[in-house]
C-alpha positions in Angstrom: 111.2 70.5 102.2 111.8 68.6 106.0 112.8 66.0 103.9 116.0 68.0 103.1 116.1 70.1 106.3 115.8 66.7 108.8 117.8 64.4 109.6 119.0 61.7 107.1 117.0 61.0 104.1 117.8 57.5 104.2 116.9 57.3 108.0 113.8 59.3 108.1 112.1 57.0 105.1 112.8 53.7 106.5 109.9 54.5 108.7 108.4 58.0 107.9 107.6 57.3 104.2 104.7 54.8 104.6 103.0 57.8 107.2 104.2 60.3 104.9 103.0 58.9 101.6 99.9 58.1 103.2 99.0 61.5 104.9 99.8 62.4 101.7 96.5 61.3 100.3 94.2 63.3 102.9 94.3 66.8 101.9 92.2 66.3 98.6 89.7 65.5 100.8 89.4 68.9 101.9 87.6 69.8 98.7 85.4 66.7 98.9 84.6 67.5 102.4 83.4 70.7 101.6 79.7 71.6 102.1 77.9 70.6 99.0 74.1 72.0 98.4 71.5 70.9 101.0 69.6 68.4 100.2 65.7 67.8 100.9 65.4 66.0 104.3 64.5 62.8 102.6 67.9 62.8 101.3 69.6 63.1 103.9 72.9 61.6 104.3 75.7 60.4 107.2 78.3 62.9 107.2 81.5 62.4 105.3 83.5 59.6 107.6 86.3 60.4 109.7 90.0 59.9 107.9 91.1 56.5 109.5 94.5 56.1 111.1 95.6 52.5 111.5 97.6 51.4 114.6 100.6 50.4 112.0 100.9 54.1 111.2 100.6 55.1 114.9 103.1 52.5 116.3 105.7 53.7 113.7 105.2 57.1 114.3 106.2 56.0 117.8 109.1 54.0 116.5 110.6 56.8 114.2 110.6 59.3 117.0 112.6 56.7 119.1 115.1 56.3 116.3 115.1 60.3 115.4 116.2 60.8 119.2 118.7 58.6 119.7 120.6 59.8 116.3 123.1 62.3 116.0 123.0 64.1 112.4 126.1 65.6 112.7 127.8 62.4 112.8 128.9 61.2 108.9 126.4 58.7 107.6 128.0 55.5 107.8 128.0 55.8 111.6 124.5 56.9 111.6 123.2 53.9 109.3 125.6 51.2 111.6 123.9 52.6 114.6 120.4 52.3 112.8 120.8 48.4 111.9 121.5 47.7 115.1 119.2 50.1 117.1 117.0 48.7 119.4 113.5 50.0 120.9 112.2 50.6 124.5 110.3 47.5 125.3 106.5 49.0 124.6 107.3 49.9 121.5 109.5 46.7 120.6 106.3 44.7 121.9 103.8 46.8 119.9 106.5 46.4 116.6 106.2 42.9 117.4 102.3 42.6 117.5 101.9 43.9 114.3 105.3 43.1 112.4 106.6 39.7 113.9 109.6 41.3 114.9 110.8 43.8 117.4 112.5 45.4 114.4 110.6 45.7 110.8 113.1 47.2 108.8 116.5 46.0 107.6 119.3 47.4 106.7 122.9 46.4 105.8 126.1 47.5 104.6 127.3 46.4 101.5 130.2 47.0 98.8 130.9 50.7 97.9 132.8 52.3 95.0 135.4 55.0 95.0 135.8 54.7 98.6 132.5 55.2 99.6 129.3 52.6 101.3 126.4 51.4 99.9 123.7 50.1 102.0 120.2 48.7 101.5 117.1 48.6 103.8 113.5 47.7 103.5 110.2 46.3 104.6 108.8 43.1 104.2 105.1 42.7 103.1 102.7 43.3 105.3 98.8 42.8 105.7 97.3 43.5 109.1 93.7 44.4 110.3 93.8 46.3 113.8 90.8 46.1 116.5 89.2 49.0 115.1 89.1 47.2 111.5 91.4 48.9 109.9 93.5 46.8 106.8 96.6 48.1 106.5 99.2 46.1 103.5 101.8 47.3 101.2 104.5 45.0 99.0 108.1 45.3 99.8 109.6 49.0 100.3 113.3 48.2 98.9 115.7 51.3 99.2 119.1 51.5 98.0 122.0 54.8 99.1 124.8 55.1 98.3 127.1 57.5 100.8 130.4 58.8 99.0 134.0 58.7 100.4 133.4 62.0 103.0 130.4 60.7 104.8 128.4 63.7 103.4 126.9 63.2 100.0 124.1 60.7 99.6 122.3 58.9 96.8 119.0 57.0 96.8 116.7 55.1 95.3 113.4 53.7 96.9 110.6 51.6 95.1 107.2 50.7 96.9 105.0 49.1 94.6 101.9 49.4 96.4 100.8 50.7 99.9 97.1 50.7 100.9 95.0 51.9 104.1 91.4 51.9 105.1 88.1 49.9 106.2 84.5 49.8 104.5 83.6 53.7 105.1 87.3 55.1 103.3 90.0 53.6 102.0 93.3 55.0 100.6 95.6 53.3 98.2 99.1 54.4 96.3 100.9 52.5 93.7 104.2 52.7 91.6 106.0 54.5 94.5 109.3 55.7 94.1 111.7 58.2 95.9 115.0 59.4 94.9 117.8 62.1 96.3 121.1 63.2 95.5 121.9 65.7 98.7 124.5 67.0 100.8 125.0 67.0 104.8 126.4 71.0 105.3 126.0 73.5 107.2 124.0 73.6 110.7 122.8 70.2 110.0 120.9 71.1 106.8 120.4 68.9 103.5 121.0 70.7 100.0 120.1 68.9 96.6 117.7 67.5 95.0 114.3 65.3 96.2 112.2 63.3 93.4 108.4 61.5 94.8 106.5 59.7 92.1 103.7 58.0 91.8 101.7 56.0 89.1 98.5 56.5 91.5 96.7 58.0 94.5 93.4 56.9 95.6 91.0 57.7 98.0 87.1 55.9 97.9 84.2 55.4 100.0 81.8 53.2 98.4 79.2 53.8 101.1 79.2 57.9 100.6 79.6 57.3 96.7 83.2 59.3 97.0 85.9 58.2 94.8 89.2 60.2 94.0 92.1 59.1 91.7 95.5 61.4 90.9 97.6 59.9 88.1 101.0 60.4 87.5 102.0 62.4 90.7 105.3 63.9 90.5 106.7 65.7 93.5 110.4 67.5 93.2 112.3 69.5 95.8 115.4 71.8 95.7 117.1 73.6 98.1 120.6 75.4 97.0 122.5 77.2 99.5 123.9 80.5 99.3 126.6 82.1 101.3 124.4 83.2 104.3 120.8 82.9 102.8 118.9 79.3 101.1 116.6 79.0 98.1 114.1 76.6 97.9 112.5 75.3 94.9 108.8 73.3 94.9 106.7 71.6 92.4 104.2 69.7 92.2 102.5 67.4 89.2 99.4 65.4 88.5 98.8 64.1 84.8 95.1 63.4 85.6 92.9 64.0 88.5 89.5 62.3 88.3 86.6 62.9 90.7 83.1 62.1 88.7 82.4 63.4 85.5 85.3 64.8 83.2 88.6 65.0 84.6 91.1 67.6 85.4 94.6 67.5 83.6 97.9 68.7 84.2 97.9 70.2 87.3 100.7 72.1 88.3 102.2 74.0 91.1 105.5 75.2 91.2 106.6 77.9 93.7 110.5 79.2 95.1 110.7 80.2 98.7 113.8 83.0 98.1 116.3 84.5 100.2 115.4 82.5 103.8 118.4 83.2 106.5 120.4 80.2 106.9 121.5 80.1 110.6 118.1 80.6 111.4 116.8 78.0 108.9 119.6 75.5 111.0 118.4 76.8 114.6 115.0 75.8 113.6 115.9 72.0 112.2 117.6 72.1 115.6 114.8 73.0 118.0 112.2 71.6 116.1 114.3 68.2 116.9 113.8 68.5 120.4 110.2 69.0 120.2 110.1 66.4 118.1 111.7 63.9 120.7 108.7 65.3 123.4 106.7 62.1 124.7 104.3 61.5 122.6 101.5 63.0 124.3 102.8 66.2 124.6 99.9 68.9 124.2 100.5 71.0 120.6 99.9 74.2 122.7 103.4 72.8 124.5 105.0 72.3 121.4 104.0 75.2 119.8 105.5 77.2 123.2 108.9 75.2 122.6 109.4 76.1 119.2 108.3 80.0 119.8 112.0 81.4 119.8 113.2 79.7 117.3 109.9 80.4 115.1 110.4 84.2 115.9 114.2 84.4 115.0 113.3 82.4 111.7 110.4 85.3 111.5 112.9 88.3 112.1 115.2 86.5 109.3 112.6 86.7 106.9 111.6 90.3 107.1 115.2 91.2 107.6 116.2 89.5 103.9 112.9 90.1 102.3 112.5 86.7 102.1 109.9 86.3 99.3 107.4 83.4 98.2 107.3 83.0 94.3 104.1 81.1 92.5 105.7 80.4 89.1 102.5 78.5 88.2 99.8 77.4 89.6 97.2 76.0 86.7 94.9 73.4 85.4 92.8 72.0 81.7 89.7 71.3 82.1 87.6 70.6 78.9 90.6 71.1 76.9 91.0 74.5 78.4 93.5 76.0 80.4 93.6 78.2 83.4 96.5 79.7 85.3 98.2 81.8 88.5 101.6 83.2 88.6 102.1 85.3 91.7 104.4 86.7 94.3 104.4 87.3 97.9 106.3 89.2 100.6 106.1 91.0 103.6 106.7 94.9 103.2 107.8 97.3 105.8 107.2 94.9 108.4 109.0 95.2 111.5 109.9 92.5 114.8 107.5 94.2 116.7 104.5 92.9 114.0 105.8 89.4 114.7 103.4 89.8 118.0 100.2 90.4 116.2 100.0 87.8 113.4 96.4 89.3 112.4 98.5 92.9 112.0 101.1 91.1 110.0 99.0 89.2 107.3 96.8 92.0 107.0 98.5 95.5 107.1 102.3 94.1 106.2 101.9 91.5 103.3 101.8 92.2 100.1 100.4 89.6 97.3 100.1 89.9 93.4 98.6 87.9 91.1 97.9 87.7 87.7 95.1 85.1 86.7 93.6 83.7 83.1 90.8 81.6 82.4 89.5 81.1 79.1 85.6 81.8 78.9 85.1 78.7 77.0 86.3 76.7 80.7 83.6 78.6 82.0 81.5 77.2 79.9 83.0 74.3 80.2 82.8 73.7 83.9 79.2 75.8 83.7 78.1 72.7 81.6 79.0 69.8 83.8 76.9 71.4 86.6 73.9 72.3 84.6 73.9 68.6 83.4 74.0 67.6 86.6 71.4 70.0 87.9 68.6 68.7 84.8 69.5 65.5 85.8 68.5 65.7 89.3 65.3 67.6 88.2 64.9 64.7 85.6 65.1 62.5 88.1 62.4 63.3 90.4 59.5 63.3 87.8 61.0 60.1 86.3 61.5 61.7 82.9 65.3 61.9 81.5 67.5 65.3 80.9 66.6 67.6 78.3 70.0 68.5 76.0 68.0 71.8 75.3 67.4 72.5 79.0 71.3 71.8 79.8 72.8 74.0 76.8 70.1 76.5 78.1 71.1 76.3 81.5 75.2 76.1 81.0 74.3 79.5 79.0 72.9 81.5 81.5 75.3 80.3 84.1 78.3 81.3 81.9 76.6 84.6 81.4 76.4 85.4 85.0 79.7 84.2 86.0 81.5 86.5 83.0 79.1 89.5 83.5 79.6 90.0 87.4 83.7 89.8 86.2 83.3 92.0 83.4 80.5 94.5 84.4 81.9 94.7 88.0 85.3 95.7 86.0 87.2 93.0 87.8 88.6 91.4 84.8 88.9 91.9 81.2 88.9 89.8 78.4 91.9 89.2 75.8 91.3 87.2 72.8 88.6 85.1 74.7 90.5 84.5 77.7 89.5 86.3 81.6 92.3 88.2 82.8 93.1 90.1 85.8 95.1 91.2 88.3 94.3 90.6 91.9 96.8 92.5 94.5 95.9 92.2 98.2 97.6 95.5 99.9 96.9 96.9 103.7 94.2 94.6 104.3 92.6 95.3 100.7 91.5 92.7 97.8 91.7 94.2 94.6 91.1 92.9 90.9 92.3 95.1 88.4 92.4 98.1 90.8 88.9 97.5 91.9 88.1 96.9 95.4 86.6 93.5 96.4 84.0 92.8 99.3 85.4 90.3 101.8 82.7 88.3 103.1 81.4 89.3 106.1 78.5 87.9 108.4 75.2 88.7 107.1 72.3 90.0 108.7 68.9 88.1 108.2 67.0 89.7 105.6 64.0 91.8 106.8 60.7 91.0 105.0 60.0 93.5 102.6 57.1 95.1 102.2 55.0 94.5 98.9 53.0 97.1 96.4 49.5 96.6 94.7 47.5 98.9 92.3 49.0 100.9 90.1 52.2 102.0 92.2 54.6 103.3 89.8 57.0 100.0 89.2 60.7 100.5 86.9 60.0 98.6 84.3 63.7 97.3 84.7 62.7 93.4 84.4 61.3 93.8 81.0 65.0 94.8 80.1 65.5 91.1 77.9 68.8 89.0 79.3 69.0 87.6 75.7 69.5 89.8 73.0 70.3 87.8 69.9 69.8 84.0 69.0 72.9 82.4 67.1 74.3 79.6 66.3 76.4 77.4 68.5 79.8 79.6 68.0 77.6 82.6 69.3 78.1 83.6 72.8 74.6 86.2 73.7 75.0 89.3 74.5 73.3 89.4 78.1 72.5 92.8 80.9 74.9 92.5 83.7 72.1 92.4 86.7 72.3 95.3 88.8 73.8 97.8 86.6 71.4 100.1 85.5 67.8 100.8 86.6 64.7 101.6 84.5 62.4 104.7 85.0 58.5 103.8 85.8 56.3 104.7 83.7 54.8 108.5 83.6 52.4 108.6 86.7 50.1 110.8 84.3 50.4 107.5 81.8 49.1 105.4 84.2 46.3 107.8 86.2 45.0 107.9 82.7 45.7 104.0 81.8 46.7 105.4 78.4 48.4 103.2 76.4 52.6 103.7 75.4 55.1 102.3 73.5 58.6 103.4 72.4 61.5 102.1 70.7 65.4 103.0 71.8 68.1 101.6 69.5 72.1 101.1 70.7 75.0 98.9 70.4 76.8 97.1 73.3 80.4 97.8 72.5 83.3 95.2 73.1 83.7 96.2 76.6 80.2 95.7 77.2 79.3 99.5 77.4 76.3 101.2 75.9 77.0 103.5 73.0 75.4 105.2 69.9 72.2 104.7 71.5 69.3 107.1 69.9 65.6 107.3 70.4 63.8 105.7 67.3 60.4 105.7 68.6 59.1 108.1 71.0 56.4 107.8 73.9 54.6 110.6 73.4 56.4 111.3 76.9 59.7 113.2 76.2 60.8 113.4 80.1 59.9 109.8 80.0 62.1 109.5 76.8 65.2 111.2 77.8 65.1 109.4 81.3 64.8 106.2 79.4 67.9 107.0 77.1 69.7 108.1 80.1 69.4 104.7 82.1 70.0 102.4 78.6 73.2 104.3 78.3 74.0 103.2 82.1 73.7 99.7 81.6 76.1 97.2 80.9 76.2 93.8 79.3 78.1 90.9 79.2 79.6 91.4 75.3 78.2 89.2 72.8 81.3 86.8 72.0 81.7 85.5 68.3 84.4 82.3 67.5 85.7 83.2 71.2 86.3 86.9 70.4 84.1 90.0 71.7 82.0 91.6 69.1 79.8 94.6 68.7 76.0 93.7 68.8 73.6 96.2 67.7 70.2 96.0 68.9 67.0 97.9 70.7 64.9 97.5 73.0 61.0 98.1 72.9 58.7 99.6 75.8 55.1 98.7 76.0 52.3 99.3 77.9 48.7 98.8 77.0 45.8 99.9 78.0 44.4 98.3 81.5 47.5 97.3 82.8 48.5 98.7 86.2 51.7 97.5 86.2 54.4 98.0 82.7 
């Protein structure tokens, strides 16, 4: 959104877009930064490198913050752009444009014909390829932008193409290609922008051949809206990638598309202003002193909000994998929140917002995403004894991680399942997480386990691991029928069983219902035992499954389960 909310579009991407488009490429790497599985000390590895930053991008960061402070936005465009093409930098930065660039100035820009009484101009940058002391290669083709500026000096067109813009050395290097930026804005009130803002991109790359890391969005699409109302603004956000590929099968059309509703205007304009002046602080201004600077103007932006209930709406946020889709539509907003919370952001995020989200993921991109990971997982284990992966071993594997991952949602109750698809509801109240009114843990620091003591002889054990994860074989359409772990417990056998080393066995049928719940379940064989065989038939009806699935669709599976003990064994 600064790009609407700053100063001049035109202004701020003769020199901020290469940074911009560029920092744009580092927060994927948060995910591949993340901390993976440790590996055996043998396979150790170097740690993920550092993001470079080349000493073009810092020297223009320099150089746009010269430029930014000596304009004045509320002058009408023309001015500002005459007073750009003939701008001219301090000497150190001058001398550091020159080392890199050739020139003391990079860019150009001039005036040329306009139509219905308004100016065109167009600016650019020449080529560049430059390696810094640090190693750094730096080269883009031309950057060619085009604006037109109608008759009142407010309204602004452009167009800007950038066919390919790269960054890196041999440890991480970033490229984009098929660039292009486009507006149609308005200068109004307090300084503010209001239209439209289009960023595409044919590709996004980030790679490090030496850490095996390679990262590729295609068909990036980037929009921005901000209307104005009479006193409040809306803002509108979304964000597209056709295909994002990072090993193995890729994801497709991602989306995010969110609206920032009802923010105060005046305050919106006071920040743009103040947030200039920091912005034109020397360079090596501490971020605790910039922070301090913008405090005011961050608090009456603040008091705004809670005043007009500004709101923050996630029309979509979703994803295919596999064919598959899963999605978030959501909403937040702060509730009851006064000026005094403002002072405790910890009390504010916690006791005063108020989120809502409704998710769905289809259990077949649990599987899915279950089956990459188990392929992987036999491979590695493959690998190590030289042998190759078993297909039986992964389609085993990607079953029983499925299974866990639906049973904790659906035996824990905090989702449900609609025509083969995961839903629920997550709402995070007075410091709460909820899914589908059930409370969630938030992690909290862990203890270290205590060693627990172990049992010999013929201690009375519950038999509850004999209870069989897999109920019923079936054919590949069949999704099994499997205990959720944890939700019921087995009595031990009868002590006088054991004293005796008498031999049992007894048969309980049932049928896990569509929910997953126990029912009809009746004793078909007895013990022998009949306070062992009502305490059995109490716990069987206390257990709950992950529900057999059948073409994608929850079915009821009738089975039994059979307890055996022979003779001479001390433990069932």
């Amino acid at each position: 959104m600064t790009s609407l909310t700053r100063t001049c579009p035109t202004l701020a991407l003769i020199l901020a877009l290469p940074l911009a488009l560029t920092l744009s490429l580092t927060p994927p790497l948060a995910a591949a930064q993340a901390p993976a599985p440790a590996p055996a000390p043998a396979q150790q590895t170097a740690p993920f490198p550092a993001i470079p930053v080349s000493d073009v991008w810092t020297v223009l960061r320099a150089a746009s913050q010269e430029l930014d402070a000596a304009d004045d936005p509320m002058q009408p465009l023309p001015v500002r752009l005459e007073r750009v093409a003939a701008f001219r930098y301090s000497p150190d930065t001058a001398a550091r444009l020159a080392r890199i660039f050739g020139s003391e100035r990079p860019y150009t820009v001039e005036r040329l014909p306009g139509a219905k009484g308004g100016t065109a101009w167009r600016a650019g940058l020449p080529p560049l390829r430059h390696t810094d002391a640090k190693g750094l290669l730096t080269e883009w083709d031309a950057l060619r932008i085009d604006a037109r500026v109608d008759k009142s000096g407010r309204g602004l067109e452009t167009r800007a193409t950038w066919p390919s813009i790269a960054s890196g050395n041999d440890e991480l290097r970033f490229r984009a290609r098929g660039l292009a930026y486009d507006n149609k804005v308005r200068f109004g009130f307090g300084g503010l922008w209001f239209g439209k803002v289009g960023i595409r991109a044919d590709s996004l790359e980030a790679a490090s051949e030496q850490h095996g890391f390679a990262l590729r969005a295609e068909d990036v699409r980037v929009d921005a809206q901000v209307i104005e109302k009479p006193k409040a603004i809306d803002q509108v956000v979304s964000l597209d990638i056709k295909t994002i590929r990072f090993g193995g099968q890729p994801v497709t059309d991602f989306r995010l598309a969110m609206r920032f509703l009802n923010f105060d205007k005046q305050a919106s304009a006071d920040m743009v202003r103040e947030s200039r002046k920091v912005k034109a602080l020397a360079e090596d201004t501490p971020p605790e002193q910039r922070l301090e600077a913008l405090k005011p103007s961050l608090r009456a932006l603040g008091k705004s909000m809670l005043a007009k209930g500004a709101v923050a709406q996630i029309d979509e946020l979703g994803l295919s994998y596999g064919g598959h889709r899963a999605t978030l539509k959501g909403r937040m907003q702060f509730v009851n929140a006064t000026l005094a919370d403002l002072d405790d952001l910890k009390l504010l995020l916690t006791k005063k917002l108020v989120a809502r989200f409704d998710i769905r993921i289809p259990v077949a991109l649990v599987r899915e995403i279950a089956g990459a990971f188990a392929a992987r997982q036999v491979a590695a284990q493959a690998a190590q004894t030289g042998g190759s992966a078993d297909p039986q071993a992964i389609a085993q594997l990607r079953q029983s991680m499925t299974d866990v991952v639906v049973g904790k949602l659906l035996g824990g109750g905090f989702a449900r399942i609609e025509n083969d698809v995961l839903v629920s509801h997550l709402e995070w109240r007075n410091g709460t997480l909820s899914a589908n009114g059930k409370p969630v843990a938030l992690p909290t620091p862990q203890a270290q386990p205590q060693p627990q003591p172990q049992t010999s002889g013929d201690a009375a054990t519950p038999p509850s691991a004999a209870l069989p994860m897999a109920l019923e074989p079936g054919p590949d359409n069949f999704l099994q029928a499997r205990l959720v772990e944890g939700s019921c417990t087995l009595p031990a056998f009868p002590e006088d069983v054991i004293r005796a080393d008498q031999a049992l066995r007894q048969r309980i049928d049932y049928v896990i219902g569509l929910d997953g719940h126990v029912k009809d379940a009746r004793l078909s064989q007895p013990s022998g035992s009949p306070d062992y065989d009502r305490a059995m038939l109490a716990a069987i009806q206390e257990c709950t499954y992950v529900p057999a699935l059948r073409a994608g669709r929850p079915i009821e599976l009738r089975t039994s389960r059979e307890t055996v003990r022979a003779a001479g064994a001390g433990h069932p």
